[in-house]
Structure formats: C-alpha cells, structure tokens
Jmol script that loads the backbone (N, CA, C; Angstrom):
load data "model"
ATOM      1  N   UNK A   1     -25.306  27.877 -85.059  1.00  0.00           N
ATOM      2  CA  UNK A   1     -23.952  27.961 -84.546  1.00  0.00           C
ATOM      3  C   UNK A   1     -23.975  28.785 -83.254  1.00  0.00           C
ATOM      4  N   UNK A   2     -23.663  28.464 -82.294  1.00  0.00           N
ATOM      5  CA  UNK A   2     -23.571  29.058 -80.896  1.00  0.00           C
ATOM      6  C   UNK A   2     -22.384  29.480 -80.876  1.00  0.00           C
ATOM      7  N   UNK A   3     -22.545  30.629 -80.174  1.00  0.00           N
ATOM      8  CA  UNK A   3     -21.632  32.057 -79.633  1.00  0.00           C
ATOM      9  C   UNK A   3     -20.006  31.465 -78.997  1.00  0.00           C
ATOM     10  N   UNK A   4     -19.191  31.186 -79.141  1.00  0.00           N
ATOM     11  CA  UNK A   4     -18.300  30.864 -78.320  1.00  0.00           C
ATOM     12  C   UNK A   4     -17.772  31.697 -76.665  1.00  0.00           C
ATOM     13  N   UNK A   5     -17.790  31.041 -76.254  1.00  0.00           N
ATOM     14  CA  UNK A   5     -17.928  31.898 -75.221  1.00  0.00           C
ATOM     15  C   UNK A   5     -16.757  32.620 -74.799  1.00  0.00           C
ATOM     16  N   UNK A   6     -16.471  33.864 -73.733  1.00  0.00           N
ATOM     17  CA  UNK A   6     -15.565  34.717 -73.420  1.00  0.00           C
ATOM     18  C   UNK A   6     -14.730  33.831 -72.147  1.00  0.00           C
ATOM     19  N   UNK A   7     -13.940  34.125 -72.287  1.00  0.00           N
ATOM     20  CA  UNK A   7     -12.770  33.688 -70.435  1.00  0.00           C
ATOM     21  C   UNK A   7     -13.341  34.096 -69.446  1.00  0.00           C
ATOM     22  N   UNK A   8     -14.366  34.871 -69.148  1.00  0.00           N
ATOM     23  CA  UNK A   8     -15.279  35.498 -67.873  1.00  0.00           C
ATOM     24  C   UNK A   8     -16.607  34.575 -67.941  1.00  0.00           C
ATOM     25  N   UNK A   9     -16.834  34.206 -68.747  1.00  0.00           N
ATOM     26  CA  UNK A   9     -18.071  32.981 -69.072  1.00  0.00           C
ATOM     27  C   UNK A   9     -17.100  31.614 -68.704  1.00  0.00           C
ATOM     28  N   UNK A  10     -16.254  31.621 -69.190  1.00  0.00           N
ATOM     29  CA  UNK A  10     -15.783  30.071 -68.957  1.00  0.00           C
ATOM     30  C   UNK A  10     -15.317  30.290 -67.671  1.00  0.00           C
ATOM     31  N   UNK A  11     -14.600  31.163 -66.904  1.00  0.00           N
ATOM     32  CA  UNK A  11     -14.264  30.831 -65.560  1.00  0.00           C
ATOM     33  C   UNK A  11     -15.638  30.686 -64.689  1.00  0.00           C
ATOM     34  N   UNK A  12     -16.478  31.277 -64.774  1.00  0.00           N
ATOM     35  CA  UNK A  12     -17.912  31.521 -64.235  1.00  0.00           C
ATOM     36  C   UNK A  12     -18.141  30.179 -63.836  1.00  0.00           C
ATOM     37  N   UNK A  13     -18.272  29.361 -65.489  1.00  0.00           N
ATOM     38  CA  UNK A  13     -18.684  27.679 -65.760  1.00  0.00           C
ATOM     39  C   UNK A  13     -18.012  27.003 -64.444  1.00  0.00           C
ATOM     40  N   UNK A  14     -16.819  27.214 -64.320  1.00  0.00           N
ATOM     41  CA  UNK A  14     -15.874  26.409 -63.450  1.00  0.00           C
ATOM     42  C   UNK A  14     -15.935  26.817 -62.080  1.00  0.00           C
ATOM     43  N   UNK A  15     -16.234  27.747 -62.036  1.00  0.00           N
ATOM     44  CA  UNK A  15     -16.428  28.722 -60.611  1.00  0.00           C
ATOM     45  C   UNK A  15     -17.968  27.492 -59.541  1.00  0.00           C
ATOM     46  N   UNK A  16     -19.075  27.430 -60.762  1.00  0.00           N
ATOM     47  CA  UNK A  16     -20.199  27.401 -60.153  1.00  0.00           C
ATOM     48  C   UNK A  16     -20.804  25.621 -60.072  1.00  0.00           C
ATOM     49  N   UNK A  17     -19.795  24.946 -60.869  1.00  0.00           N
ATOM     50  CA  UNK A  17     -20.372  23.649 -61.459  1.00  0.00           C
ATOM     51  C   UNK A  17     -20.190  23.180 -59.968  1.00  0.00           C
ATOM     52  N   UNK A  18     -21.166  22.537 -60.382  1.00  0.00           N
ATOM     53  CA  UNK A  18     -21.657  21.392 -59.121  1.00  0.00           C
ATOM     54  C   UNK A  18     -21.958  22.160 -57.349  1.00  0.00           C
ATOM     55  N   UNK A  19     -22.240  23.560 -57.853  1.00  0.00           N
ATOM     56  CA  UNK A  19     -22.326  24.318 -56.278  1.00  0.00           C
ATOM     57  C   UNK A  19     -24.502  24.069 -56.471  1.00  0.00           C
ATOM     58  N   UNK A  20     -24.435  24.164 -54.732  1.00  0.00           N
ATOM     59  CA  UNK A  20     -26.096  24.496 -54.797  1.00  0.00           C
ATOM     60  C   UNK A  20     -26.114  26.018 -54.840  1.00  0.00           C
ATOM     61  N   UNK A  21     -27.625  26.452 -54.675  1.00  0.00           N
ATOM     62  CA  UNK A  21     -27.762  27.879 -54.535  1.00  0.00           C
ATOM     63  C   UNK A  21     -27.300  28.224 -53.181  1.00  0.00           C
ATOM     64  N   UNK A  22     -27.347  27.767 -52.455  1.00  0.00           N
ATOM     65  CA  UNK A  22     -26.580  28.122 -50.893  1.00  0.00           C
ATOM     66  C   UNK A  22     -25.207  28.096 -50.848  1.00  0.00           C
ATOM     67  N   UNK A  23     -24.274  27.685 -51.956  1.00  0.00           N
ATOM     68  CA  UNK A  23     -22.791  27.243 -51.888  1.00  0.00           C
ATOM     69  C   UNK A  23     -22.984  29.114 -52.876  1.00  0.00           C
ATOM     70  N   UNK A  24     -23.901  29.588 -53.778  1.00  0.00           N
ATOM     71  CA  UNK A  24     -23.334  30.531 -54.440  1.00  0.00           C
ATOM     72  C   UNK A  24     -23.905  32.091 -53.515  1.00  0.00           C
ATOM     73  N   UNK A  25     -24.886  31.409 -52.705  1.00  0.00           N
ATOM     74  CA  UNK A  25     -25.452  32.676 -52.619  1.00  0.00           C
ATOM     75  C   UNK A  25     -26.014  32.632 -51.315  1.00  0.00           C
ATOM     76  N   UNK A  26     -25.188  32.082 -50.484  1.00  0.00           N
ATOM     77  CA  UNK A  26     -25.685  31.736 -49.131  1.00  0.00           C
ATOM     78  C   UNK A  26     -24.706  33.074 -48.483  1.00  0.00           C
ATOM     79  N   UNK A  27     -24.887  32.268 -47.188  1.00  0.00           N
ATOM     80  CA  UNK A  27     -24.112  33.923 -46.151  1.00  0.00           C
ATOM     81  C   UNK A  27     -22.972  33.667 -46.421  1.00  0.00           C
ATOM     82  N   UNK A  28     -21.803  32.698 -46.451  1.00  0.00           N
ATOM     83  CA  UNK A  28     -20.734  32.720 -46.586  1.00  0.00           C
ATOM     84  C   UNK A  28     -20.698  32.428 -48.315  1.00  0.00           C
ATOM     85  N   UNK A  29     -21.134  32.547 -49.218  1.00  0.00           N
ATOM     86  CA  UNK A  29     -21.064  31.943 -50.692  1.00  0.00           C
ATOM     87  C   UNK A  29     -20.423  32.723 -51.424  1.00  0.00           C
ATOM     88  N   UNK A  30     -20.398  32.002 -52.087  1.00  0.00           N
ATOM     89  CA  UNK A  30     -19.222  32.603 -53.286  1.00  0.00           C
ATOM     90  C   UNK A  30     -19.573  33.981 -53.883  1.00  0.00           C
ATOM     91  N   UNK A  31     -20.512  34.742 -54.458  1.00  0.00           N
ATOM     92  CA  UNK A  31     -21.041  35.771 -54.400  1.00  0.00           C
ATOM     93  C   UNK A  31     -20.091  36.847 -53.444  1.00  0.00           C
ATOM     94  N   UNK A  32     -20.570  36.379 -52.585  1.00  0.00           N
ATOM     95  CA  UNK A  32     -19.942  37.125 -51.157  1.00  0.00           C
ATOM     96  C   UNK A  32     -18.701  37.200 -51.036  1.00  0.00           C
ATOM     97  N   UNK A  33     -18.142  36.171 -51.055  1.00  0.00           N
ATOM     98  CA  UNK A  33     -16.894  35.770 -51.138  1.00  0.00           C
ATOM     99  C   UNK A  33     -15.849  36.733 -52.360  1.00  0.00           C
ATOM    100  N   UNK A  34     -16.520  37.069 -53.654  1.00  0.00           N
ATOM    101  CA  UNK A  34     -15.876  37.276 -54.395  1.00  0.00           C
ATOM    102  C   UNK A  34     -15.790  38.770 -54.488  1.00  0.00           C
ATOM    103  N   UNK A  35     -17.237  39.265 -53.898  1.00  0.00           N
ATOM    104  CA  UNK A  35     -17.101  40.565 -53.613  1.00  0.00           C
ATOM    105  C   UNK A  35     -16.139  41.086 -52.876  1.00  0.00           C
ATOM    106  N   UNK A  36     -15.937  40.518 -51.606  1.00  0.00           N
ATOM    107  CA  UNK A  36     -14.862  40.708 -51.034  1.00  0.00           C
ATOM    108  C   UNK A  36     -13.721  40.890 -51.260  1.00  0.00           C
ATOM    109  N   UNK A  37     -13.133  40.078 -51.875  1.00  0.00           N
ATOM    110  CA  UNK A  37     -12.268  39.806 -52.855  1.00  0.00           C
ATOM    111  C   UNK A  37     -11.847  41.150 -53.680  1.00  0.00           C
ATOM    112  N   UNK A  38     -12.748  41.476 -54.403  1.00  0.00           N
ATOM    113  CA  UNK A  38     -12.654  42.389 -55.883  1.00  0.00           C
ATOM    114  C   UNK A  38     -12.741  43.831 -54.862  1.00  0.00           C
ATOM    115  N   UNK A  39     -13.369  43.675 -53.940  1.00  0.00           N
ATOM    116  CA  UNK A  39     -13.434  44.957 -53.396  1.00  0.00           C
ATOM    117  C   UNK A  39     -12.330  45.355 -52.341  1.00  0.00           C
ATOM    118  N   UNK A  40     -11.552  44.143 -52.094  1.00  0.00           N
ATOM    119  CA  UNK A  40      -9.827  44.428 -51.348  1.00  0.00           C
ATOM    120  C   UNK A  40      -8.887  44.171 -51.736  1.00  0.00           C
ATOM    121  N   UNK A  41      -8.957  44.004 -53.520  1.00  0.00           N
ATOM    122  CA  UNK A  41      -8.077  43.904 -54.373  1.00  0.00           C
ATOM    123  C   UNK A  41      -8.006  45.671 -54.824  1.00  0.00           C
ATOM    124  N   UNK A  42      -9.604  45.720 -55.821  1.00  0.00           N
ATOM    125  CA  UNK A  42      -9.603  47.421 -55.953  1.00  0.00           C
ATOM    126  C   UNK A  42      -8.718  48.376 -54.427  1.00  0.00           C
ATOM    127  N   UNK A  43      -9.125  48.387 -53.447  1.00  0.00           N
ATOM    128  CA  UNK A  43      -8.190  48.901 -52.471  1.00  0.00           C
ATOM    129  C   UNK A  43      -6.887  48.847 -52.579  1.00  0.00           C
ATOM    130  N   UNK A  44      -6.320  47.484 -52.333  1.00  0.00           N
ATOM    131  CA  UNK A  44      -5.121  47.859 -52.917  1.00  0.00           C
ATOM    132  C   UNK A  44      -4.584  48.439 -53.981  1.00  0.00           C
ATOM    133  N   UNK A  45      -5.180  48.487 -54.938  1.00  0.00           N
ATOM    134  CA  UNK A  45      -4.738  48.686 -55.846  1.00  0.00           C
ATOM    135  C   UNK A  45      -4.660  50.155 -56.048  1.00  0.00           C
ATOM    136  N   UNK A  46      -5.819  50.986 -55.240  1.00  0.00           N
ATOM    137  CA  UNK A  46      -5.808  52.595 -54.909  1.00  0.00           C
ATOM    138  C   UNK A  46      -5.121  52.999 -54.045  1.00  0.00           C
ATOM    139  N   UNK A  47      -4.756  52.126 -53.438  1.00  0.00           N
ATOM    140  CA  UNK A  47      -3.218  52.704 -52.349  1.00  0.00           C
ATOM    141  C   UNK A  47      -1.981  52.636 -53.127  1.00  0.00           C
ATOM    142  N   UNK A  48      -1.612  51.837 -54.112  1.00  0.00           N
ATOM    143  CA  UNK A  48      -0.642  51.715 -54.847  1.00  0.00           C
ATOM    144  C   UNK A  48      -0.830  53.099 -55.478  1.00  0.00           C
ATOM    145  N   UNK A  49      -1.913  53.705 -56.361  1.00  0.00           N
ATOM    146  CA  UNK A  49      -2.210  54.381 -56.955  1.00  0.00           C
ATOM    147  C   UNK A  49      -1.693  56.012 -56.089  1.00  0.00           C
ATOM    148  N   UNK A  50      -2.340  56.102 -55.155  1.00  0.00           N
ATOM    149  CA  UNK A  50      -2.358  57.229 -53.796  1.00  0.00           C
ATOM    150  C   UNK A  50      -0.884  57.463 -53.370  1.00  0.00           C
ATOM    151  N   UNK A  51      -0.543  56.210 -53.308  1.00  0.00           N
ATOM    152  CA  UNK A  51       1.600  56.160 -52.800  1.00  0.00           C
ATOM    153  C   UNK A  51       2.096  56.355 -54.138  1.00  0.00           C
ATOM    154  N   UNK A  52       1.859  56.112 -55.193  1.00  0.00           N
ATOM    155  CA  UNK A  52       2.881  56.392 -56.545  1.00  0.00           C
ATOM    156  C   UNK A  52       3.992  55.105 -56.669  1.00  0.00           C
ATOM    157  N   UNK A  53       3.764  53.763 -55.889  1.00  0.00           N
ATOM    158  CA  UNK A  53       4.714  52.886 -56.091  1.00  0.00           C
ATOM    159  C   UNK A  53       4.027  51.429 -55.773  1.00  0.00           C
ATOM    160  N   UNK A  54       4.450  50.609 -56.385  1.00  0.00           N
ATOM    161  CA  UNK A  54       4.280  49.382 -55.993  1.00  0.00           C
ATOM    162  C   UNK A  54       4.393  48.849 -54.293  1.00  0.00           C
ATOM    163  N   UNK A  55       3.872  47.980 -53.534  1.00  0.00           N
ATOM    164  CA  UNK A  55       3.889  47.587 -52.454  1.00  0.00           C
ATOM    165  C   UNK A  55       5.326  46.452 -52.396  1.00  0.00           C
ATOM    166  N   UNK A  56       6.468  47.220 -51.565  1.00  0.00           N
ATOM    167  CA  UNK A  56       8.002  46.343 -51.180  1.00  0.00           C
ATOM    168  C   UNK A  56       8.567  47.246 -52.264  1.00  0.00           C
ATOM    169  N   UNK A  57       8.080  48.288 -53.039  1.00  0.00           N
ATOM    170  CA  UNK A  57       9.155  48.999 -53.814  1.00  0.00           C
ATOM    171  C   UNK A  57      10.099  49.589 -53.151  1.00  0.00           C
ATOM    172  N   UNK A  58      11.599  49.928 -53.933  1.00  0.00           N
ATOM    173  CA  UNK A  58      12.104  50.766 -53.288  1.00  0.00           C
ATOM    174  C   UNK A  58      12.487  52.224 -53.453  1.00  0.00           C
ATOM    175  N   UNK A  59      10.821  52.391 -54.417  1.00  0.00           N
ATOM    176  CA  UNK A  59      10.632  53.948 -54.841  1.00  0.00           C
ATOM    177  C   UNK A  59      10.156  54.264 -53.564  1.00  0.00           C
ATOM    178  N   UNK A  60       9.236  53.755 -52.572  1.00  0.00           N
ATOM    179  CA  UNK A  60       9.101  54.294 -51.462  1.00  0.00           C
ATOM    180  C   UNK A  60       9.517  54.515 -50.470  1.00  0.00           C
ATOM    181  N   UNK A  61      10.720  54.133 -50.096  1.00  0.00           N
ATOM    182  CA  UNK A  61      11.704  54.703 -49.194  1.00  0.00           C
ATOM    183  C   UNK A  61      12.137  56.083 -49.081  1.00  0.00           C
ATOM    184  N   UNK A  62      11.822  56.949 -48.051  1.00  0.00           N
ATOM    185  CA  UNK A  62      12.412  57.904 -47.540  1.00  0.00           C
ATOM    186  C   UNK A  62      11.030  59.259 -48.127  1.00  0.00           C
ATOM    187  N   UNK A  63      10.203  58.876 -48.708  1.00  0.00           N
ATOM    188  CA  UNK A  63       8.972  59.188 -49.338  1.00  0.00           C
ATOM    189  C   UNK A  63       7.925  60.162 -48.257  1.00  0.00           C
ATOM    190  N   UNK A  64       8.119  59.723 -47.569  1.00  0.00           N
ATOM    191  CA  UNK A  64       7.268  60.305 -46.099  1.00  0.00           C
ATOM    192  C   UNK A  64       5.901  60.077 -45.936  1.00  0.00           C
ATOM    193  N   UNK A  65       5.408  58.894 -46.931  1.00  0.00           N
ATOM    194  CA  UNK A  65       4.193  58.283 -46.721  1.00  0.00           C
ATOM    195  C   UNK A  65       4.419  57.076 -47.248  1.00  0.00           C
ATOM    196  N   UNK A  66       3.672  55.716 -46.463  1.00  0.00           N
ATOM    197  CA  UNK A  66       3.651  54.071 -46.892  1.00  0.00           C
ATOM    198  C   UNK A  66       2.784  53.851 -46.165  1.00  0.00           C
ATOM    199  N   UNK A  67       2.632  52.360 -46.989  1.00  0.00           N
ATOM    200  CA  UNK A  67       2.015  51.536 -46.534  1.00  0.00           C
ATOM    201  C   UNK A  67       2.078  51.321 -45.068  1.00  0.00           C
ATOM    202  N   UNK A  68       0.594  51.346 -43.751  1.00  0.00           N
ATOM    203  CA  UNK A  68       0.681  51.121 -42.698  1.00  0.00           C
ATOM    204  C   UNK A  68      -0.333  50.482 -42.369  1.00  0.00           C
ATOM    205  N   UNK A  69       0.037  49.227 -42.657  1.00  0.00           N
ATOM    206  CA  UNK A  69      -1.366  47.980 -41.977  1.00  0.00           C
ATOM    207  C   UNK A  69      -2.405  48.198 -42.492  1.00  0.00           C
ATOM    208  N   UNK A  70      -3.505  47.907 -41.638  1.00  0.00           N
ATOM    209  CA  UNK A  70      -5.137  47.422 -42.495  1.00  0.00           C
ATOM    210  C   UNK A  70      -5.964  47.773 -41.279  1.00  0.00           C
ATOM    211  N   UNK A  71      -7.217  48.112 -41.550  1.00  0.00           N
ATOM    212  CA  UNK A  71      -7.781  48.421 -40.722  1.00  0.00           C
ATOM    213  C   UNK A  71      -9.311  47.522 -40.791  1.00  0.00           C
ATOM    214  N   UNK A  72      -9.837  46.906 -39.791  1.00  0.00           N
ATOM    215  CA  UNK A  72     -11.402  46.303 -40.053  1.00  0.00           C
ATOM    216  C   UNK A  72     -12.564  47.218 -40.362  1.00  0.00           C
ATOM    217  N   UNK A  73     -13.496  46.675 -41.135  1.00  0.00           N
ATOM    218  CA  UNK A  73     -14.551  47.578 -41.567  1.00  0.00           C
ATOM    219  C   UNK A  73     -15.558  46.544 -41.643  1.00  0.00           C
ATOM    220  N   UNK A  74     -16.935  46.625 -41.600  1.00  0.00           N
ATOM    221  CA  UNK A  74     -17.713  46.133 -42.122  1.00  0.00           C
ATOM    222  C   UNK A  74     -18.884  46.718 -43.126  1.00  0.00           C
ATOM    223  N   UNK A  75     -18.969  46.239 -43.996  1.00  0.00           N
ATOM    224  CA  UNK A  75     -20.121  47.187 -45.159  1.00  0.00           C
ATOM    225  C   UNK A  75     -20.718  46.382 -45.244  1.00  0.00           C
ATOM    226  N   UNK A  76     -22.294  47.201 -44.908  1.00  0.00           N
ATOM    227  CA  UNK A  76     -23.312  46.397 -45.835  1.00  0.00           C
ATOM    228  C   UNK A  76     -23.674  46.456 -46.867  1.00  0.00           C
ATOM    229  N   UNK A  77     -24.196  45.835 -47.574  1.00  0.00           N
ATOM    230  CA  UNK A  77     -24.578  45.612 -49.320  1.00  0.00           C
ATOM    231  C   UNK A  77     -25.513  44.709 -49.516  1.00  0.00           C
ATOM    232  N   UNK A  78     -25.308  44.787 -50.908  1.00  0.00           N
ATOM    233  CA  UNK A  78     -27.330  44.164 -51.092  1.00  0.00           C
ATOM    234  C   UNK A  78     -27.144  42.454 -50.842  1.00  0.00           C
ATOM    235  N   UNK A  79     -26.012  42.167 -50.444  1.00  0.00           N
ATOM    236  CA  UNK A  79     -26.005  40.676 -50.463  1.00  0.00           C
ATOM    237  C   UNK A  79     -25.392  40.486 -48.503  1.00  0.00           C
ATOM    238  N   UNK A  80     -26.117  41.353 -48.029  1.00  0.00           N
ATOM    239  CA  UNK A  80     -25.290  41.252 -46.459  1.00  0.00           C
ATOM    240  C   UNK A  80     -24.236  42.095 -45.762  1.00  0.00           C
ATOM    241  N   UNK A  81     -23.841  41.917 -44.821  1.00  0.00           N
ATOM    242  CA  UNK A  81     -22.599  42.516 -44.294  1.00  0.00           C
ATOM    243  C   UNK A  81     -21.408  41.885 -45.228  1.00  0.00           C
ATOM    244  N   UNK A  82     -20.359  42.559 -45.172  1.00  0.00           N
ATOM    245  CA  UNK A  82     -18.516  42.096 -45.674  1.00  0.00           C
ATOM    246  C   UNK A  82     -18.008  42.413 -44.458  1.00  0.00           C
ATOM    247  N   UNK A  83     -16.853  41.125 -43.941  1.00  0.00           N
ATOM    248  CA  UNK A  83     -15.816  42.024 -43.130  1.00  0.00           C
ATOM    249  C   UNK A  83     -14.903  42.498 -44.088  1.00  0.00           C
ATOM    250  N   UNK A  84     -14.448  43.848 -44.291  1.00  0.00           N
ATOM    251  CA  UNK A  84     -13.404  44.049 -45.176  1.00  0.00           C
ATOM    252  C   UNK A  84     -12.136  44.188 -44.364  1.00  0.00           C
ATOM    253  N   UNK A  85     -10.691  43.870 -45.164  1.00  0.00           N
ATOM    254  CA  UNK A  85      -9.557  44.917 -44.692  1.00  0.00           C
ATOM    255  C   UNK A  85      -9.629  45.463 -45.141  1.00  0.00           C
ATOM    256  N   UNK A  86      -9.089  47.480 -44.691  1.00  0.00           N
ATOM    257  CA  UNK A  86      -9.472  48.424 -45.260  1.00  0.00           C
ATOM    258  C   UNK A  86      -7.627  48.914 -45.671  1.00  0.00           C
ATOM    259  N   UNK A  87      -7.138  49.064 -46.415  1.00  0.00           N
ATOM    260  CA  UNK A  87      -5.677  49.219 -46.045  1.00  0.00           C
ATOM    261  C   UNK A  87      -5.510  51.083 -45.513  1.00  0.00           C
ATOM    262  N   UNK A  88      -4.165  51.333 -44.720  1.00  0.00           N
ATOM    263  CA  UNK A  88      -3.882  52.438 -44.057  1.00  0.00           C
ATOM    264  C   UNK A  88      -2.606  53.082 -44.771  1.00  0.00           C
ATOM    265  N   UNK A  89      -2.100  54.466 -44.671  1.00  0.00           N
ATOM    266  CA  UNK A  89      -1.132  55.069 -45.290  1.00  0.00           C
ATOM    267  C   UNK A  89      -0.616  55.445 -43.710  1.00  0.00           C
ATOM    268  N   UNK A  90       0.399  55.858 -43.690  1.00  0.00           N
ATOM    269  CA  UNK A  90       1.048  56.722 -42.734  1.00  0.00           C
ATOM    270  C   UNK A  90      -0.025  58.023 -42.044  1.00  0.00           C
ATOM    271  N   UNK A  91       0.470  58.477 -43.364  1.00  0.00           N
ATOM    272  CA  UNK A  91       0.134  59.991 -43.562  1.00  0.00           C
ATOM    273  C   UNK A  91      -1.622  60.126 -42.842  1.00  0.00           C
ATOM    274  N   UNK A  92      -2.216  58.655 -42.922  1.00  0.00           N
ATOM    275  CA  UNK A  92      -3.872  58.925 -42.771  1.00  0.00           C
ATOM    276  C   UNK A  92      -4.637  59.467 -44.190  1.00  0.00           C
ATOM    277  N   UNK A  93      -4.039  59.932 -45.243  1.00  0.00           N
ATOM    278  CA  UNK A  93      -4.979  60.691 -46.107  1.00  0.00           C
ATOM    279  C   UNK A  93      -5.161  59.485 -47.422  1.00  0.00           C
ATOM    280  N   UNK A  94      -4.927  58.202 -46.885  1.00  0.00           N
ATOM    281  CA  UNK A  94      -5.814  57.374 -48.077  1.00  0.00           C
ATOM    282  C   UNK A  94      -7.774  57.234 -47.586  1.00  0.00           C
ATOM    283  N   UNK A  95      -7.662  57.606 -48.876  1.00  0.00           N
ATOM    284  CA  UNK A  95      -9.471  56.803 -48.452  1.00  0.00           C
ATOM    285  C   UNK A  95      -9.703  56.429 -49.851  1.00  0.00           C
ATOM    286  N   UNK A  96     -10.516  55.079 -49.558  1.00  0.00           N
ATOM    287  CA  UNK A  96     -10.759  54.228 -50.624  1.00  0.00           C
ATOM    288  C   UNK A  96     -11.965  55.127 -51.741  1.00  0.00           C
ATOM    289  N   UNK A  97     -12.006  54.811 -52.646  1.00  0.00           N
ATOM    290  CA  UNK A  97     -12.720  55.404 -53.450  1.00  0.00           C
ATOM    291  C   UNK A  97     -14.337  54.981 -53.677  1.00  0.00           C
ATOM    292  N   UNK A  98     -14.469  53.637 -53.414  1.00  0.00           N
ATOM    293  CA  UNK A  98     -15.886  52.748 -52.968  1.00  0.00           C
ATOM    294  C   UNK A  98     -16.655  53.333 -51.984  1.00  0.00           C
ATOM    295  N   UNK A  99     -16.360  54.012 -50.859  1.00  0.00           N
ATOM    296  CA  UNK A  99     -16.920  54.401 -49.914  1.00  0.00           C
ATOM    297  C   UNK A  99     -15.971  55.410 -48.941  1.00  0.00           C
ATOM    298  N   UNK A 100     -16.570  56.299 -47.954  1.00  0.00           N
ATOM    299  CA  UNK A 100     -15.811  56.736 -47.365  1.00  0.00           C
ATOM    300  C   UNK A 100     -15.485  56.231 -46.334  1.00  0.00           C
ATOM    301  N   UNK A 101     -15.057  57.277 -45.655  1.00  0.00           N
ATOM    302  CA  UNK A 101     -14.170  56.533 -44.075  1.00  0.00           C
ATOM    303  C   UNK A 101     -15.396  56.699 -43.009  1.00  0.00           C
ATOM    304  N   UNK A 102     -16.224  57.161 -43.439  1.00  0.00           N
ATOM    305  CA  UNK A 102     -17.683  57.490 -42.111  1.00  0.00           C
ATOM    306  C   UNK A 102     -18.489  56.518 -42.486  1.00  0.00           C
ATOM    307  N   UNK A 103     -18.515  56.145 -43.713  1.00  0.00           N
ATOM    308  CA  UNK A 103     -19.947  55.003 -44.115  1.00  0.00           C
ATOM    309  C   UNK A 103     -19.436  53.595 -43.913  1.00  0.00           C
ATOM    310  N   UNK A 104     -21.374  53.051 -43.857  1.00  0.00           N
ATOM    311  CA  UNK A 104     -20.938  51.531 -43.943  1.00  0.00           C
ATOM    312  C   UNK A 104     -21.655  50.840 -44.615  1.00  0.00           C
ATOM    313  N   UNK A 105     -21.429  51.671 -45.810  1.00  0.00           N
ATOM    314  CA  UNK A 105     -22.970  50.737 -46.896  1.00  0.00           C
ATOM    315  C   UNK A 105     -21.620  51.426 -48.140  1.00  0.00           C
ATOM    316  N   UNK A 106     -21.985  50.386 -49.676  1.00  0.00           N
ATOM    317  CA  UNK A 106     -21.324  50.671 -50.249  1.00  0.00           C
ATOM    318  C   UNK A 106     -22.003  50.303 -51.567  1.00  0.00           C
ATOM    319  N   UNK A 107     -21.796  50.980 -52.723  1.00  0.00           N
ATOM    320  CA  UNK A 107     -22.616  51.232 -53.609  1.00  0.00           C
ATOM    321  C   UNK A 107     -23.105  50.103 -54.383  1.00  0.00           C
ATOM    322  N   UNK A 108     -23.854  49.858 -54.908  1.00  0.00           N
ATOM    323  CA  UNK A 108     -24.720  48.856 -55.505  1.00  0.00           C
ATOM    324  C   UNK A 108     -24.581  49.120 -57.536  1.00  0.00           C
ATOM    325  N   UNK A 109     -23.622  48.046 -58.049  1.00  0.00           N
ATOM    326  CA  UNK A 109     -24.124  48.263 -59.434  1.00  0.00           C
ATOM    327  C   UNK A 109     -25.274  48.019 -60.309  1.00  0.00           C
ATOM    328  N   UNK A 110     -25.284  48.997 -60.703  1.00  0.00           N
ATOM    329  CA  UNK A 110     -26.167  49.474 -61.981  1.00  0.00           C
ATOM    330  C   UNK A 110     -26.170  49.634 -62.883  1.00  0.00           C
TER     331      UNK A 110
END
end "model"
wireframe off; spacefill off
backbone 0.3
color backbone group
C-alpha cells in the first residue's frame, strides 16, 4: 500500500509534469522563479509584521510609518543571482530578516 501523498507533493506533481531539466533548473526556471517568489512574499509579509497592519489598512493612517515603495536588490544564491523587490518603510528602519541591507548573498537551507 503506498503512502498517499501530501498537497506539497501533489502541487510539486503539477508544478513539474512535462518540464525538462532546463524548464526547472535553468537560469530563468522554476526553481528560481519560486525562490523569488517565497522570498518577496516572506518580505512582505515582515513589513506587515514591522508596521503592525495589513497593507491598504486603515490602522495605518496617521501612524508615522508606511509602506514606501520597493527598492531593487540583487542576491546571489546557490542557484544564481535573484532580482529581488526589496520593500521600503518611511521611517527607513525595515530590514528584511533573510539578509541585511549591506549584503548580497543570502542564506542557503540546511
């Protein structure tokens, strides 16, 4: 009897069917692609965290720090460069928790 599989296994299945190894793991590939992704989602999601409100809330009005644009970055990692957006606060005192604001390499899981 085989294991049924999890929702992170079955999206995987659907993610990869019918790709070559260059569609998953080429310079622009999905790999890459998804890192990106997960790693300017986590961002947002630490600026939400850093401001104390949802992004278009109207807990943040009159607050004296928001959301202010995005900034370009590039990190390298074990699969290449990322262009990232980096997101910005007013105030200047967000920094992402992945890396700092001086580096351009970003940590590798283990």
């Amino acid at each position: 009897m085989s294991k049924p599989k999890n929702r992170a296994e079955e999206l995987l299945d659907e993610l990869i069917k019918d790709k070559s190894p260059e569609d998953l793991l080429g310079n622009e590939g999905l790999l890459k692609q998804l890192t990106k992704s997960l790693i300017e989602r986590a961002m947002q999601g630490e600026m939400t965290h850093h401001l104390g409100y949802e992004k278009n809330s109207s807990l943040g009005n009159n607050t004296g720090n928001s959301r202010n644009g995005k900034s370009s970055k590039k990190l390298k990692g074990d699969f290449g460069t990322i262009d990232l957006e980096i997101p910005r606060d007013r105030n200047g005192s967000f920094e992402p928790s992945d890396h700092t604001k001086r580096s351009d390499t970003f940590y590798r899981l283990r």
